[in-house]
N, C-alpha and C positions, 0 to 999 in steps of 0.2 A: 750415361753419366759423363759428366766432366769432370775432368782432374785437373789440379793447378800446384806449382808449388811456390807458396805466400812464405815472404819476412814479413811476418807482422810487428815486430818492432826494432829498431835502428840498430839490438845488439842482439835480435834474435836470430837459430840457424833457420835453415828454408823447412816450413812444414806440408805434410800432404792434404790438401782439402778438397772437398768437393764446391765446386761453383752453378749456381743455376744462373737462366737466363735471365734474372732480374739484378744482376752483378753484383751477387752476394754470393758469400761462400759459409761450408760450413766446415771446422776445422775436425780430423781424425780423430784428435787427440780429446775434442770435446764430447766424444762419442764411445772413448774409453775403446778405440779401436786401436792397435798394437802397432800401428805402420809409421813408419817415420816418413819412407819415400814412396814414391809409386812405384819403383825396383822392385823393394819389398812387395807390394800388394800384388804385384806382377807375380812374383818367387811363389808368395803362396798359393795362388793356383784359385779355380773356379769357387770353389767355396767360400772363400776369403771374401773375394769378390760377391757373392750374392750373400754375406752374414754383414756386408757395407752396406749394401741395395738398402739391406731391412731394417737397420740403422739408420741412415738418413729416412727412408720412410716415415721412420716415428718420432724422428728427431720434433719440436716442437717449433713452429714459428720466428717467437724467441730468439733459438740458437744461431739463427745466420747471421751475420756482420755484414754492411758494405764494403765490396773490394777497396772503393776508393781509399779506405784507410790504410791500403797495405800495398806491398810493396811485390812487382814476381819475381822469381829465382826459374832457371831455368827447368822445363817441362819434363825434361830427362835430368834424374842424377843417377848414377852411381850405375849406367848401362855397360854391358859386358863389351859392346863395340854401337862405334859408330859408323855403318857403314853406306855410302854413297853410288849414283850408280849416272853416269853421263852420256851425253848424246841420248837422251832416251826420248825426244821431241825432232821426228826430220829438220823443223825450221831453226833448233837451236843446233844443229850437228852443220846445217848448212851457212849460216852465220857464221862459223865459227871456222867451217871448212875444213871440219876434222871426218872421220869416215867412221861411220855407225854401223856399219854391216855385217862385221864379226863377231858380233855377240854383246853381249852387257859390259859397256866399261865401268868396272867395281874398282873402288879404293876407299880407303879409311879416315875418318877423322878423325884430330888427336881428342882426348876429352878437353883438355885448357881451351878447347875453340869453343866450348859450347855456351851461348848467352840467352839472357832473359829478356821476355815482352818488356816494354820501355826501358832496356838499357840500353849501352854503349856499345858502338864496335870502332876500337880503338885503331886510326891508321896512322901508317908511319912512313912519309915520302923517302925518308932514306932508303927506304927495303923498296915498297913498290909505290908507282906513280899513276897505276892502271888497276885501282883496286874497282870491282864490280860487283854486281846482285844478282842473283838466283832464287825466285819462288820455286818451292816445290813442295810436294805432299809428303809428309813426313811417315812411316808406319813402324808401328810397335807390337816387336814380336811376341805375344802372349805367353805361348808356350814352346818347349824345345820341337824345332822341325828338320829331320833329316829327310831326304829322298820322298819329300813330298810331291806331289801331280799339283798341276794347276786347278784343277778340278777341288781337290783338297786344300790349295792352299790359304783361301781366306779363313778357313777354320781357325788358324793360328795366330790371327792377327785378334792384338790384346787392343787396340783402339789407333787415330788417325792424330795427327798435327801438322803442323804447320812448320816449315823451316825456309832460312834463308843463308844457301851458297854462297856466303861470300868470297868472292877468290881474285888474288892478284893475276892480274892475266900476266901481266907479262914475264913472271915469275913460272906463269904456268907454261908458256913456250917455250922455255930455256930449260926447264928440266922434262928426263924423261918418266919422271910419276908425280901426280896431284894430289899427293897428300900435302904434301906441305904448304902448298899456296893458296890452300881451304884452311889451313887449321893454326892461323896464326890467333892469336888469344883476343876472343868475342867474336871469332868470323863464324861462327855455328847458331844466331839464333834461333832459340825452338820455344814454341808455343803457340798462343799465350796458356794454350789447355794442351789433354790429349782427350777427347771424344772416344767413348767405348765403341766397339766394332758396330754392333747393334742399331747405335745414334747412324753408321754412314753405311746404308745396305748395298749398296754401290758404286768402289772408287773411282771408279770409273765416267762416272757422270756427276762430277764437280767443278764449278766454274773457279779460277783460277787468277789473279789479280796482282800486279805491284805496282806500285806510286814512289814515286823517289821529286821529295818535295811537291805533291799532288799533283804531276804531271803521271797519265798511263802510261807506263812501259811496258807490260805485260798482260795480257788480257788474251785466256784461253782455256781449255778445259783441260780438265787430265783424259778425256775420253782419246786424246790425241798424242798419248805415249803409246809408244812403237813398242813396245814390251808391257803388258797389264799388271798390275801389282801384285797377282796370284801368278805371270808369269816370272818375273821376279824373284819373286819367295821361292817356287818349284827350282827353279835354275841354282840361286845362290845356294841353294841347299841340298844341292847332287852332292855328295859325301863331304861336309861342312855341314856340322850341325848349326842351327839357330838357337843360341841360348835365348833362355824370356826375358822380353827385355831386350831385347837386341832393336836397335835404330837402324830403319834405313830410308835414305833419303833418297825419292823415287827418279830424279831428274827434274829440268826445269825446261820450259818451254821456250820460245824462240821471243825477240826482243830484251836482249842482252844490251851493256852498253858498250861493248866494246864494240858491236856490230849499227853505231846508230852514226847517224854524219851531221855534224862531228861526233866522236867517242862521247856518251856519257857515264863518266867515273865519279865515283862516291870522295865526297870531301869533307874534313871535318866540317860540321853545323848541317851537312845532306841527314834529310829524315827520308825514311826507308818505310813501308808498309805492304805487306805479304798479305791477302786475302784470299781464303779459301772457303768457300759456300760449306756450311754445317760445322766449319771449326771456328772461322772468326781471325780477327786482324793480328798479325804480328809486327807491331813496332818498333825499330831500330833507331839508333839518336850517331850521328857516327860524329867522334871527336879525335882531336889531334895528340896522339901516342905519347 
């Protein structure tokens, strides 16, 4: 299944729906099912989840709407953490000429960074001048995971998205933690869905895409993270639980802009797009702060 969250109208908040591939969606709430976010459907655990399956099942023709009439809201709301994880691609840690050998570099995103398929990410040259892109595969923790194995660990994963690392670099040199040169307000977009686990049987072999104003800049698979996304989940959750619902942004692969000659940085009217094989395009519009 795909999940999305739609404003369907100019004064409404963001609802949970389901979307199929003919770019209609069907909304929760029309299905007399209790969920506001995907949070929620997460919280309530497997069952919840398959009494929705059976639901849309019989839902009637009728009840889908075209997307195009509506508006997205971002993929995640209301997640326990947003957590990120870097240099997890050799050609992006050598780009960048940072050293990836001692393990996962983990750090947090603030929630105010998190944006939606066709919206904004608002830059502001007084802060930084070297704002940049990151595709990566986004994964959503299903259920709570402590001291999981790799072996176990895609169990736990409640479905897959899309996200794009926006980060000022130069912001990012000059201090010694990356949280905050990620999580300036809409540098987090995530969607435009999240894909149940089910739909991607292996993260591991998905091709991997970014376009900034239809030029390629990234073009690669996730088969080529130096760490697996069941390696991942086992690691970050040696004595740190995984709340459901928990976001983590697996790394981004190599073809950065700050590593192109000359530097390509993101400016207002730069349109951005993240594709990832079985989720689909994430689109960024970036405007002037």
């Amino acid at each position: 299944m795909r999940f999305a969250h739609l404003i369907l109208a100019p004064t409404s908040i963001p609802e949970l729906v389901v979307v199929d591939d003919d770019a209609r969606y069907l909304a929760l709430r029309a299905l007399e099912q209790p969920f506001e976010t995907l949070q929620q459907l997460i919280e309530a655990g497997d069952d919840a989840l398959a009494t929705v399956r059976d639901a849309v099942a019989a839902a009637s023709p009728e009840a889908w709407s075209p997307i195009a009439d509506a508006t997205y809201a971002p993929a995640a709301i209301g997640a326990p953490i947003v957590l990120a994880v870097g240099l997890n691609y050799d050609e992006h840690a050598s780009e960048l000429s940072l050293d990836n050998d001692s393990g996962p570099v983990l750090f947090s995103l603030f929630p105010n960074s998190l944006g939606a398929h066709g919206g904004e990410v608002p830059l502001s040259s007084d802060v930084s001048e070297e704002v940049d892109y990151e595709g990566e595969l986004g994964v959503i923790i299903g259920k709570a995971a402590k001291n999981v194995t790799p072996e176990e660990a895609l169990d736990y994963v409640f479905g897959y998205t899309a996200i794009n690392d926006v980060t000022a670099r130069d912001i990012q040199f000059q201090e010694p933690q990356w949280s905050r040169c990620k999580s300036f307000d809409g540098f987090t977009p995530i969607g435009p869905v999240v894909v149940t686990a089910d739909q991607i049987p292996d993260p591991q072999a998905l091709h991997l895409t970014t376009d900034v104003d239809g030029l390629r800049v990234q073009d690669s698979t996730t088969g080529f993270m130096i760490r697996t996304v069941a390696q991942l989940i086992s690691s970050i959750s040696q004595e740190s639980t995984l709340l459901p619902g928990t976001v983590i942004s697996t790394g981004s692969p190599g073809g950065a802009g700050r590593s192109r000659k000359p530097p390509l940085y993101l400016r207002p009217g730069t349109e951005v797009t993240i594709t990832i094989e079985g989720i689909g395009a994430l689109t960024s519009h970036c405007v002037e702060a």
